[in-house]
N, C-alpha and C positions, 0 to 999 in steps of 0.2 A: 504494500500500500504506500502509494508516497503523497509526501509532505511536503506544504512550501513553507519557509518563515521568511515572512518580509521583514528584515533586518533594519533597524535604523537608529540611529542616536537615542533620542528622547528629548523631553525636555524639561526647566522647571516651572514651566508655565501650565497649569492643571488644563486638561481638557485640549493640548497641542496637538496629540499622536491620534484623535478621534477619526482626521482626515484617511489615516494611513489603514487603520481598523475599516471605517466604512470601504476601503478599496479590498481589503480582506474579504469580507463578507458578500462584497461584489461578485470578486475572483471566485469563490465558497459556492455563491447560488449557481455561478455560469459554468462550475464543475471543470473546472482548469486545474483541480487536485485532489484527489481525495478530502484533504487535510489541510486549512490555509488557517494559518498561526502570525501575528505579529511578536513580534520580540524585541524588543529595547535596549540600548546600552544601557544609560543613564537614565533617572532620576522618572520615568516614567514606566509603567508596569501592562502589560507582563514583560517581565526581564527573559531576555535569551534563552537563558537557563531552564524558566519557568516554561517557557513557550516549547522550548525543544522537547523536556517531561512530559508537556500534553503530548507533543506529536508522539511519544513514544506509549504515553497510554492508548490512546484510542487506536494503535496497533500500525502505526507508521513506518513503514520495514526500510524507505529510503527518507530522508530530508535532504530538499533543496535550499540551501540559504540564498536567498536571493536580496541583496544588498540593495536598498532604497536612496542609493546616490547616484547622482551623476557621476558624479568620478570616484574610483576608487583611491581616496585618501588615507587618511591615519588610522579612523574607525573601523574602515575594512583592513586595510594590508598589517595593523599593528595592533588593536582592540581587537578583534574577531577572536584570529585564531586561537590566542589563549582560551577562548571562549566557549569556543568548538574543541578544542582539546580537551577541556575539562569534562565536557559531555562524550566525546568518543573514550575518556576514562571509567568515565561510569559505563557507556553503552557500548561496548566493544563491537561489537557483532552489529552495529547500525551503520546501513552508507550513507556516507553525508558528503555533499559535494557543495561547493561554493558556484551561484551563478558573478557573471562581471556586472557590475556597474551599469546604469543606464549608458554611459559615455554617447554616443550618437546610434542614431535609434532614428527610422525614417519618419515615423510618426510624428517625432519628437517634437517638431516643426508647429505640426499640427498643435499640438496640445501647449505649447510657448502660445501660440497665437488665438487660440480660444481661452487662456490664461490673459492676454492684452485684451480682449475683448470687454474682459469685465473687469478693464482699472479701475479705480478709483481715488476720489480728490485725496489729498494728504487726510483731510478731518478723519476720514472713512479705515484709516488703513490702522487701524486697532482697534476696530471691530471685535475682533480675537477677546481683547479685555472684558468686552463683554459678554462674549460666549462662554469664556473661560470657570464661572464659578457654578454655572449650572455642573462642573466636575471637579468640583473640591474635591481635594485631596487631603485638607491644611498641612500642607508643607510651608514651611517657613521659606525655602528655600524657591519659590511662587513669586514671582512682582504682587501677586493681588494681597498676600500673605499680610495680615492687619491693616488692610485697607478696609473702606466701608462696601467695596463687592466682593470681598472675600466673606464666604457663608460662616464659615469656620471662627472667624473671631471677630465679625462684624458686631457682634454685639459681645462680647468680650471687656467689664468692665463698666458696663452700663446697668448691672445689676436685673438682666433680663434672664 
């Protein structure tokens, strides 16, 4: 049975990697894998690890890591592999294989440019801050983190 993880950073911004899950669940319904898992470096969940243990519970005999950059930088060619290492430690007998980076990709084009379609003015483009706390985390480590749209400690002190 094989498994894809869409591999990607993370971030400390709650509710940042939603974009990357909703393309999971895409991939998931249009049956491009058995098994479509996102996995995170940092600071946003499921972590790698966690994600690679699903594909291995629900009976994933290969995983595809399929790297969510354009280029394969630091987080792929220096963060990964300890990463997948640590999981081919525990799961010996699993194939895992690394796909490349977006890098150039024919479509690519296409999707930059239905990506400019829907710019918008400087006011508009943190947006984000406000989608953001419908996925509290309370992480301190969150920009929204003891502001008044952080869910988590918005009222924090206010004797509510």
């Amino acid at each position: 049975m094989k498994a894809i993880i869409l591999f990607s950073h993370g971030s400390v911004l709650c509710g940042a990697g939603e974009n990357l899950k909703a393309l999971a669940r895409q991939m998931q319904s249009r049956g491009d894998a058995d098994i479509i898992e996102v996995g995170f470096l940092n600071y946003s969940s499921p972590t790698f690890s966690e994600s690679f243990i699903s594909c291995v519970e629900k009976g994933a005999t290969e995983i595809i890591v399929a790297p969510y950059f354009l280029v394969a930088g630091k987080f792929v060619k220096v963060d990964l592999p300890p990463q997948i290492e640590a999981m081919r430690a525990k799961f010996p007998d699993m194939k895992v294989v690394v796909a490349d980076a977006m890098r150039f990709h024919p479509t690519l084009a296409d999707a930059i440019l239905s990506c400019a379609s829907r710019a918008q003015t400087p006011n508009n483009w943190r947006d984000i801050l406000n989608t953001a706390p419908q996925f509290c985390r309370g992480s301190e480590e969150c920009p929204l983190y003891g502001t008044e749209k952080c869910p988590a400690t918005a009222n924090a002190g206010r004797g509510q």
